[in-house]
Chimera marker file (.cmm) of the C-alpha trace (Angstrom):
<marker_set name="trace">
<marker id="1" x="-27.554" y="-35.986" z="-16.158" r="1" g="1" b="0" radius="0.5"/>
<marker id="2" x="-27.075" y="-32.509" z="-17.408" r="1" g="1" b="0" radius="0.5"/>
<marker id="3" x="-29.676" y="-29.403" z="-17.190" r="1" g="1" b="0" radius="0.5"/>
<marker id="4" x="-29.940" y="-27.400" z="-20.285" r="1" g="1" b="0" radius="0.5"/>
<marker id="5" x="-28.452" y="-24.370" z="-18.609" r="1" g="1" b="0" radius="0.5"/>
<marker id="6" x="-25.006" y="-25.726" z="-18.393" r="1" g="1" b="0" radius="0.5"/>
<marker id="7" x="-25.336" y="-27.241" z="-21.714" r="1" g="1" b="0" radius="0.5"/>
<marker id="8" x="-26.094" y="-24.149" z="-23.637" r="1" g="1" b="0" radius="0.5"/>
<marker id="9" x="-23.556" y="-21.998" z="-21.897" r="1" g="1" b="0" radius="0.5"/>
<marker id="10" x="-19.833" y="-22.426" z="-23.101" r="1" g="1" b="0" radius="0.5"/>
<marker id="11" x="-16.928" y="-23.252" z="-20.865" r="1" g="1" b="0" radius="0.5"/>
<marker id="12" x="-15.293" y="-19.996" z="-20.058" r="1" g="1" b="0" radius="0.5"/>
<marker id="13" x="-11.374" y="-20.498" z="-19.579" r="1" g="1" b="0" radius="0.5"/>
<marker id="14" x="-9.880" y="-19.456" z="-16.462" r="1" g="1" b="0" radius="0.5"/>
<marker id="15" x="-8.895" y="-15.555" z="-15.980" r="1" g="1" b="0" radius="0.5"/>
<marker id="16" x="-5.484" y="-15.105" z="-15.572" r="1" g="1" b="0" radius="0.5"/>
<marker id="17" x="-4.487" y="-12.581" z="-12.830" r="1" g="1" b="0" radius="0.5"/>
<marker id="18" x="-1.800" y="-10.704" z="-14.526" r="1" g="1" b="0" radius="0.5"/>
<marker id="19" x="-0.202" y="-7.199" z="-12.830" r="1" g="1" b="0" radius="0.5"/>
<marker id="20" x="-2.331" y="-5.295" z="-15.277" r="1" g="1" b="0" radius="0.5"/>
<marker id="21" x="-5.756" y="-7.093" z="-13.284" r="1" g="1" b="0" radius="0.5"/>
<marker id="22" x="-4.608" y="-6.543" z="-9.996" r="1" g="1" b="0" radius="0.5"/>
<marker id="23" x="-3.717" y="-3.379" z="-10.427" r="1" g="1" b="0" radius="0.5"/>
<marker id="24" x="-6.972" y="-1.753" z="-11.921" r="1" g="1" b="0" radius="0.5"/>
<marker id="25" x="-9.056" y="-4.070" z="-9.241" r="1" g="1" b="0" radius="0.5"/>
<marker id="26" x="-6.981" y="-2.504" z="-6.532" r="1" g="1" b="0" radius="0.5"/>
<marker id="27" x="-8.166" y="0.550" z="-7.289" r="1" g="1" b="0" radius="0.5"/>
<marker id="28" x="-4.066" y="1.538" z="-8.263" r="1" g="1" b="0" radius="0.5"/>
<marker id="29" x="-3.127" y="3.479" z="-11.181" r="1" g="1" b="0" radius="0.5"/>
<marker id="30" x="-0.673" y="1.364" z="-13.827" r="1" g="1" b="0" radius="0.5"/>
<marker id="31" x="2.111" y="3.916" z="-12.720" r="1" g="1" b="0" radius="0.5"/>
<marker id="32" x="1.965" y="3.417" z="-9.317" r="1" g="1" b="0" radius="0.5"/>
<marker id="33" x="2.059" y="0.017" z="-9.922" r="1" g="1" b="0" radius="0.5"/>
<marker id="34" x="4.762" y="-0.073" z="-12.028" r="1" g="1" b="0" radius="0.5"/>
<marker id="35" x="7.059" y="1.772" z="-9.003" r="1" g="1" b="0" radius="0.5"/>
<marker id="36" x="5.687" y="0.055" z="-6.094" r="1" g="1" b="0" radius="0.5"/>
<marker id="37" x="8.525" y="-1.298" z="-5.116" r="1" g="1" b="0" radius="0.5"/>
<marker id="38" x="10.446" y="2.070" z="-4.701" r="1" g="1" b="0" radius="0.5"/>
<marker id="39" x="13.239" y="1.192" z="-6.732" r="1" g="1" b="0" radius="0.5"/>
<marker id="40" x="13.147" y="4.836" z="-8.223" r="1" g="1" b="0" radius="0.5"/>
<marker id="41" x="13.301" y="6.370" z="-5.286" r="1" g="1" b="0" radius="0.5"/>
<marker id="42" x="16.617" y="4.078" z="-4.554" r="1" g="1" b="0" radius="0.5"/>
<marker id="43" x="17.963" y="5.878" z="-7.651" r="1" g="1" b="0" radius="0.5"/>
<marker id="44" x="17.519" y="8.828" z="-6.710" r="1" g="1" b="0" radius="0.5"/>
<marker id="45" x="18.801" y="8.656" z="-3.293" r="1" g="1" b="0" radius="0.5"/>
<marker id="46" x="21.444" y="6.797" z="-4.698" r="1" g="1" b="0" radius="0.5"/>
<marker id="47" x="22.813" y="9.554" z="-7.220" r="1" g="1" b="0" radius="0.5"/>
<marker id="48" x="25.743" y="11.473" z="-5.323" r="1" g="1" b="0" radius="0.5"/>
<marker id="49" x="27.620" y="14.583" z="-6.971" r="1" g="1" b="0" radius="0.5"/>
<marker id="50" x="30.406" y="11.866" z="-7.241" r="1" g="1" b="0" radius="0.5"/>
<marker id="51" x="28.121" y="10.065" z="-9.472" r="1" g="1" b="0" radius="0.5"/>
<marker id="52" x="27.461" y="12.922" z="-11.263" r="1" g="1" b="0" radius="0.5"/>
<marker id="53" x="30.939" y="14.307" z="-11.908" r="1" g="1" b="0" radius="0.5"/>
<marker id="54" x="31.145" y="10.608" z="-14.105" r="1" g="1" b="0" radius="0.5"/>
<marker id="55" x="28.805" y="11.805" z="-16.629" r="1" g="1" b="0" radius="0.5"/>
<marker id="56" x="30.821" y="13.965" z="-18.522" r="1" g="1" b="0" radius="0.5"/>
<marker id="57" x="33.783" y="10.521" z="-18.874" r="1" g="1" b="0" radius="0.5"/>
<marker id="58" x="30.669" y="8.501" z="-19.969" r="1" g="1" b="0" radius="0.5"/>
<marker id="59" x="29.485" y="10.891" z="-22.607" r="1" g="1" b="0" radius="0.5"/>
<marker id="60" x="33.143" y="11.223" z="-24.110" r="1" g="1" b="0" radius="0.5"/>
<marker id="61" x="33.240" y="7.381" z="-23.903" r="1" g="1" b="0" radius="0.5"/>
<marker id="62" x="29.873" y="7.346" z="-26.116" r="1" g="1" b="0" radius="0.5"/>
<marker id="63" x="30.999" y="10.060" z="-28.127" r="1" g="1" b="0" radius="0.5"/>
<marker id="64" x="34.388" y="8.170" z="-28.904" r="1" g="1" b="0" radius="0.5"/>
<marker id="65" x="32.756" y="4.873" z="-29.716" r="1" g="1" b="0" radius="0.5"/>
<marker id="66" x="29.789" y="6.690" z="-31.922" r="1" g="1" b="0" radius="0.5"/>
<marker id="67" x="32.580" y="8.277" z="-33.890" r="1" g="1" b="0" radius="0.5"/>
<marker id="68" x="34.421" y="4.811" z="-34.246" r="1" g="1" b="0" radius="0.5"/>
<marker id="69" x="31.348" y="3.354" z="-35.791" r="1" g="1" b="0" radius="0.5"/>
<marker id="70" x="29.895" y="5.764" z="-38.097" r="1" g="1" b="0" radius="0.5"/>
<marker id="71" x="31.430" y="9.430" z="-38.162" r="1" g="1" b="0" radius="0.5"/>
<marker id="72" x="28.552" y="10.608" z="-40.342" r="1" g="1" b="0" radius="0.5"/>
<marker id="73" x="26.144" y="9.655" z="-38.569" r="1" g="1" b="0" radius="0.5"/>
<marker id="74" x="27.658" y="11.416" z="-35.353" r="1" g="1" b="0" radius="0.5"/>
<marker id="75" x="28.062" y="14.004" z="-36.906" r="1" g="1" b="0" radius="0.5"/>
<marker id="76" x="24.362" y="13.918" z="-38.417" r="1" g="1" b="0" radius="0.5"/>
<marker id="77" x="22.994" y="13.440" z="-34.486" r="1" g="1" b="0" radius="0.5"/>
<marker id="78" x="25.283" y="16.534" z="-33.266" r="1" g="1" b="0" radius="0.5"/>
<marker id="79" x="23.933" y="18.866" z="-35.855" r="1" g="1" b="0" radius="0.5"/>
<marker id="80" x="20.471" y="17.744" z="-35.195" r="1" g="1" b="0" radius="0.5"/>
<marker id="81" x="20.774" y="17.756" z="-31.603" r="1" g="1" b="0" radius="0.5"/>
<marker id="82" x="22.488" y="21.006" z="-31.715" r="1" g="1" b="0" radius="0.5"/>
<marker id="83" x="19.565" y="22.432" z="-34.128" r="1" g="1" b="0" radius="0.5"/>
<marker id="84" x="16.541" y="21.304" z="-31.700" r="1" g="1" b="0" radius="0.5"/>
<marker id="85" x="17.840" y="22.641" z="-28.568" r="1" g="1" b="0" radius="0.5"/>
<marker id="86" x="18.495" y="26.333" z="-30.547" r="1" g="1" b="0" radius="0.5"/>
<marker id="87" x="14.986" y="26.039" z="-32.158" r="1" g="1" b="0" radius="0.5"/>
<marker id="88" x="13.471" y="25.249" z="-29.315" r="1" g="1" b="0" radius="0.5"/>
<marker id="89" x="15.198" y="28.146" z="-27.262" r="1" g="1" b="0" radius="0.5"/>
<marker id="90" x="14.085" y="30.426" z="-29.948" r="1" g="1" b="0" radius="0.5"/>
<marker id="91" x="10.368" y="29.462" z="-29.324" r="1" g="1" b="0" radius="0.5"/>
<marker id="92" x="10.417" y="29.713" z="-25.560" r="1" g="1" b="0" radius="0.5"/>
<marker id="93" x="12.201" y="33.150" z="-25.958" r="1" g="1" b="0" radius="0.5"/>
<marker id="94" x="9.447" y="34.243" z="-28.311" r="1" g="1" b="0" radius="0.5"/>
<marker id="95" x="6.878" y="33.121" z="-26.448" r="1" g="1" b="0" radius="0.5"/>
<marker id="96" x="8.307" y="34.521" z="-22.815" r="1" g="1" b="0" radius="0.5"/>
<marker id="97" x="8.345" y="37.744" z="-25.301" r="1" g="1" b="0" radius="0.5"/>
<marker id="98" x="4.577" y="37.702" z="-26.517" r="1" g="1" b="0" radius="0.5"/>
<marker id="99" x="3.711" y="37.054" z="-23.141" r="1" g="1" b="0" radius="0.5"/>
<marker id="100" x="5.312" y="39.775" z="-21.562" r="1" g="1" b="0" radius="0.5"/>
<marker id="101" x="3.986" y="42.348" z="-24.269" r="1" g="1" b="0" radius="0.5"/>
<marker id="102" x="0.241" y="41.059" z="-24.096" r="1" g="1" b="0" radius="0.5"/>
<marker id="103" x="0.757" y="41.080" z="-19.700" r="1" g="1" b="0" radius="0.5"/>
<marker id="104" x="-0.193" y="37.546" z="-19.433" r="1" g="1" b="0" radius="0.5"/>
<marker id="105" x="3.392" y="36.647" z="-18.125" r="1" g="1" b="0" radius="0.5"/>
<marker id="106" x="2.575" y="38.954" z="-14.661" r="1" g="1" b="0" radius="0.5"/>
<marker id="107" x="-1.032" y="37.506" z="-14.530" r="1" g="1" b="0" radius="0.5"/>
<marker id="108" x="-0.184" y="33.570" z="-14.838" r="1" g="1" b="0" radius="0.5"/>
<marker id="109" x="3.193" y="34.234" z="-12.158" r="1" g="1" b="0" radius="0.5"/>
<marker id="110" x="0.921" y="36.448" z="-9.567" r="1" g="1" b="0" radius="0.5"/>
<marker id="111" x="3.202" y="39.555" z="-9.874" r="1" g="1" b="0" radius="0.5"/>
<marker id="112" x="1.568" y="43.358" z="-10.285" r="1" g="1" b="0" radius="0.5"/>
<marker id="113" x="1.378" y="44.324" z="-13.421" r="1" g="1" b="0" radius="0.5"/>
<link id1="1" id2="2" r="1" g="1" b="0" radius="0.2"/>
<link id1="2" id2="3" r="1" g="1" b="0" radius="0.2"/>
<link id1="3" id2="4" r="1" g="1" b="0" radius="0.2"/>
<link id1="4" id2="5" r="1" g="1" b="0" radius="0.2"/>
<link id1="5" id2="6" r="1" g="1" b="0" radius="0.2"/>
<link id1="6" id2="7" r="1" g="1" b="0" radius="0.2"/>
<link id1="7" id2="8" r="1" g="1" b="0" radius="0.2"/>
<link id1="8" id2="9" r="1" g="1" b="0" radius="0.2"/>
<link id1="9" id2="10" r="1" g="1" b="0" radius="0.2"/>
<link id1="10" id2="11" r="1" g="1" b="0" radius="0.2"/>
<link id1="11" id2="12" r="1" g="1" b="0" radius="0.2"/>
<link id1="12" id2="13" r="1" g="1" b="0" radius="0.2"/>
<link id1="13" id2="14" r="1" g="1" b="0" radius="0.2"/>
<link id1="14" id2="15" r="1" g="1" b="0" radius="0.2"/>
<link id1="15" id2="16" r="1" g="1" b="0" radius="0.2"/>
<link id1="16" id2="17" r="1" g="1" b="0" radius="0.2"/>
<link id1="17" id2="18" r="1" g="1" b="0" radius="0.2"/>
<link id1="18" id2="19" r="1" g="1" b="0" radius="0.2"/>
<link id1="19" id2="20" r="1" g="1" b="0" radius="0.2"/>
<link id1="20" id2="21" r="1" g="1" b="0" radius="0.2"/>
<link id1="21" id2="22" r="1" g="1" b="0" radius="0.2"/>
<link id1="22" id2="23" r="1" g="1" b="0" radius="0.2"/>
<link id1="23" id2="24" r="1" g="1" b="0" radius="0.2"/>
<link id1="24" id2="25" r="1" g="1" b="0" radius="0.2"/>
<link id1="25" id2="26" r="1" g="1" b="0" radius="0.2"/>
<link id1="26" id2="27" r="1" g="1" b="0" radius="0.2"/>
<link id1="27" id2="28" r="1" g="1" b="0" radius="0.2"/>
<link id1="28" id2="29" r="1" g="1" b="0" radius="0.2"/>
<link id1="29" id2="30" r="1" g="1" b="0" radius="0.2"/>
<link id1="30" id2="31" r="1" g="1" b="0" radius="0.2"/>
<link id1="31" id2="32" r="1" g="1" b="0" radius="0.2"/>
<link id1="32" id2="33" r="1" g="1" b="0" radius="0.2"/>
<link id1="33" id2="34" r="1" g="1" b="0" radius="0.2"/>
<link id1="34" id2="35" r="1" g="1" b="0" radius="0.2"/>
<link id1="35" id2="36" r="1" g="1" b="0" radius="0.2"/>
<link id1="36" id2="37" r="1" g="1" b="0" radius="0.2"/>
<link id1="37" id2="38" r="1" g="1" b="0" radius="0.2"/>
<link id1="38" id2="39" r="1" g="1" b="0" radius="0.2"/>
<link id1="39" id2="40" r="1" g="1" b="0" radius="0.2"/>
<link id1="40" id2="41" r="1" g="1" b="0" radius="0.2"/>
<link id1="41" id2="42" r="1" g="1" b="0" radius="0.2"/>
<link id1="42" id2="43" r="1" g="1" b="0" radius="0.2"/>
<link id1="43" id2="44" r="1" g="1" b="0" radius="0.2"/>
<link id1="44" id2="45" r="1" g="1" b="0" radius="0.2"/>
<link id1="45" id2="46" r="1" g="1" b="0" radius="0.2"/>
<link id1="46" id2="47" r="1" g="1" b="0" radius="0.2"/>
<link id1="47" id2="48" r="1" g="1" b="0" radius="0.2"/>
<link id1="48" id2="49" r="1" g="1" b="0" radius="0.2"/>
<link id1="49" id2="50" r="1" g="1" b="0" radius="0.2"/>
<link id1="50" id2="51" r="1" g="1" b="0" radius="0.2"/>
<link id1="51" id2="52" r="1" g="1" b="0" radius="0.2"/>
<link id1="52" id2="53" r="1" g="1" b="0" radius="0.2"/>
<link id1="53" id2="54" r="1" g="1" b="0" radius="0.2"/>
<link id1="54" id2="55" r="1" g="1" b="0" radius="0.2"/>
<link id1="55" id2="56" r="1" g="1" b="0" radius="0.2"/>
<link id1="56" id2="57" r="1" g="1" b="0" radius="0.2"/>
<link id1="57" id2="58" r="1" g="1" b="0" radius="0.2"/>
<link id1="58" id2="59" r="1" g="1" b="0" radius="0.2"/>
<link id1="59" id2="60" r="1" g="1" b="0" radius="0.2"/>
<link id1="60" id2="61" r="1" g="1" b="0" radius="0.2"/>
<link id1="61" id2="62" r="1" g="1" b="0" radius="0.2"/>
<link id1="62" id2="63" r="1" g="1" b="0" radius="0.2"/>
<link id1="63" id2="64" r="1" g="1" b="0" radius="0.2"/>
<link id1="64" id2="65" r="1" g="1" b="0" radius="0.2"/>
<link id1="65" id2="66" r="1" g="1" b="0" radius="0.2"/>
<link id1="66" id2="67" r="1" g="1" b="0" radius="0.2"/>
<link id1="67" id2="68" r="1" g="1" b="0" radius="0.2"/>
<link id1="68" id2="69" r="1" g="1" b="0" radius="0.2"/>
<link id1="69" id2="70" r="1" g="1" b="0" radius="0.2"/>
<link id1="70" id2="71" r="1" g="1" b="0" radius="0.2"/>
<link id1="71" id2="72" r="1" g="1" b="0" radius="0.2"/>
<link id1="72" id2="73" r="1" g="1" b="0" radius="0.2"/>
<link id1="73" id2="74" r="1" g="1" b="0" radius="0.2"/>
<link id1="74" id2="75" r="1" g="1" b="0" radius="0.2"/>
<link id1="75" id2="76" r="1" g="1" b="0" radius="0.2"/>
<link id1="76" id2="77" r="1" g="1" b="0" radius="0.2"/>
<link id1="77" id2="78" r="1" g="1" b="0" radius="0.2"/>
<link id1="78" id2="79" r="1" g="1" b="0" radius="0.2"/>
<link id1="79" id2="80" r="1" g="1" b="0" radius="0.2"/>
<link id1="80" id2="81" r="1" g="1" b="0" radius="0.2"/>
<link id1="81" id2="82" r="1" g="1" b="0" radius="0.2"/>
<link id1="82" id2="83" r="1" g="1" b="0" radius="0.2"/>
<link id1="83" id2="84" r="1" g="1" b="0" radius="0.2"/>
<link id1="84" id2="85" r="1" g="1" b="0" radius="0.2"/>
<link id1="85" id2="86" r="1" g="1" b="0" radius="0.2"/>
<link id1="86" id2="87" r="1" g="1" b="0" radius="0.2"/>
<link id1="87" id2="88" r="1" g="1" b="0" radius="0.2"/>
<link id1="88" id2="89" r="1" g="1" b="0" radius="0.2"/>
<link id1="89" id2="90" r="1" g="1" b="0" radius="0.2"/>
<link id1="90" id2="91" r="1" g="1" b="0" radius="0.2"/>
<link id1="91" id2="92" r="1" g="1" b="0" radius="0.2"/>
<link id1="92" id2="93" r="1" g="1" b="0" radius="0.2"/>
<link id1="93" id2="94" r="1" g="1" b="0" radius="0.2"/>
<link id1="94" id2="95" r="1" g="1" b="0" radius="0.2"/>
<link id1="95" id2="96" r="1" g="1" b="0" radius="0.2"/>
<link id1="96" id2="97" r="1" g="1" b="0" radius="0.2"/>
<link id1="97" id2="98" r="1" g="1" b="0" radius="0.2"/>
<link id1="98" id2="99" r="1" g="1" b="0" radius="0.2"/>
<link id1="99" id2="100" r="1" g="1" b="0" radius="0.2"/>
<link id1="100" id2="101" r="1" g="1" b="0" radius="0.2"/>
<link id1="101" id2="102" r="1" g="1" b="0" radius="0.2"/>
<link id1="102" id2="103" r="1" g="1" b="0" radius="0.2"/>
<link id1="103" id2="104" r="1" g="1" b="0" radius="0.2"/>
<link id1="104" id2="105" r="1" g="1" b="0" radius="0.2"/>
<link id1="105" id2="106" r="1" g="1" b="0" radius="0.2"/>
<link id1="106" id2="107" r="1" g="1" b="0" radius="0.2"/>
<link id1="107" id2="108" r="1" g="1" b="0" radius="0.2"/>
<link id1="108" id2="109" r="1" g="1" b="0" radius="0.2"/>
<link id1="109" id2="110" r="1" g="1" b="0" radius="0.2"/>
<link id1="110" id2="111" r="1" g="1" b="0" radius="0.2"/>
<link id1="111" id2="112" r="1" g="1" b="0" radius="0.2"/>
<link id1="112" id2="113" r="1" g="1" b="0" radius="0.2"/>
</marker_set>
C-alpha cells in the first residue's frame, strides 16, 4: 500500500556527479579544477632554452608545409598577421602618447610628475 505523497511526486532520476558538480560543491573554481593535477606547471618546468632554440625549426617546418598546401592562403595569413601586430603597435604607441601628454602615464606607474 502506497501513501498519496509518494504517489503524487514523480521519480526523480539519479544525479550524476560529473567534474563540473564536484567542483562547484567543493567550493573550487572550474579553473582550478581543470589544473589540479599540475600538469601545467610540468610544462613549464619542463621548457629548457634547448627546447626553445627548436621553435624557430618548427615554425619553418609549418611555414614549409602551409606553403605546400595553399600558397595563397599563406600568404593571405602573413599579410594579416603582419597587419595586426603593426596596427596594434600603432594603438599602444598612441595611447602610451595620450597618456603621457594628459600625465596619467606618471600617476597610474607611481612616478613624480
Amino acid at each position: 500500500m502506497t501513501s498519496a505523497i509518494t504517489q503524487d511526486q514523480p521519480t526523480r532520476p539519479p544525479e550524476r556527479t560529473t567534474p563540473d558538480n564536484e567542483a562547484q560543491e567543493s567550493g573550487v573554481r572550474a579553473e582550478e579544477y581543470l589544473y589540479r593535477d599540475e600538469s601545467r606547471l610540468q610544462a613549464g618546468s619542463q621548457l629548457t632554452s634547448r627546447t626553445m632554440a627548436r621553435l624557430p625549426a618548427l615554425v619553418r617546418r609549418s611555414l614549409q608545409m602551409a606553403w605546400r598546401v595553399d600558397r595563397l592562403a599563406t600568404i593571405g595569413l602573413i599579410v594579416c598577421q603582419t597587419g595586426t601586430g603593426i596596427l596594434a603597435a600603432l594603438g599602444y604607441t598612441r595611447m602610451a602618447i595620450a597618456k603621457i601628454q594628459n600625465g596619467e602615464l606618471y600617476s597610474e606607474m607611481g612616478w613624480p610628475a
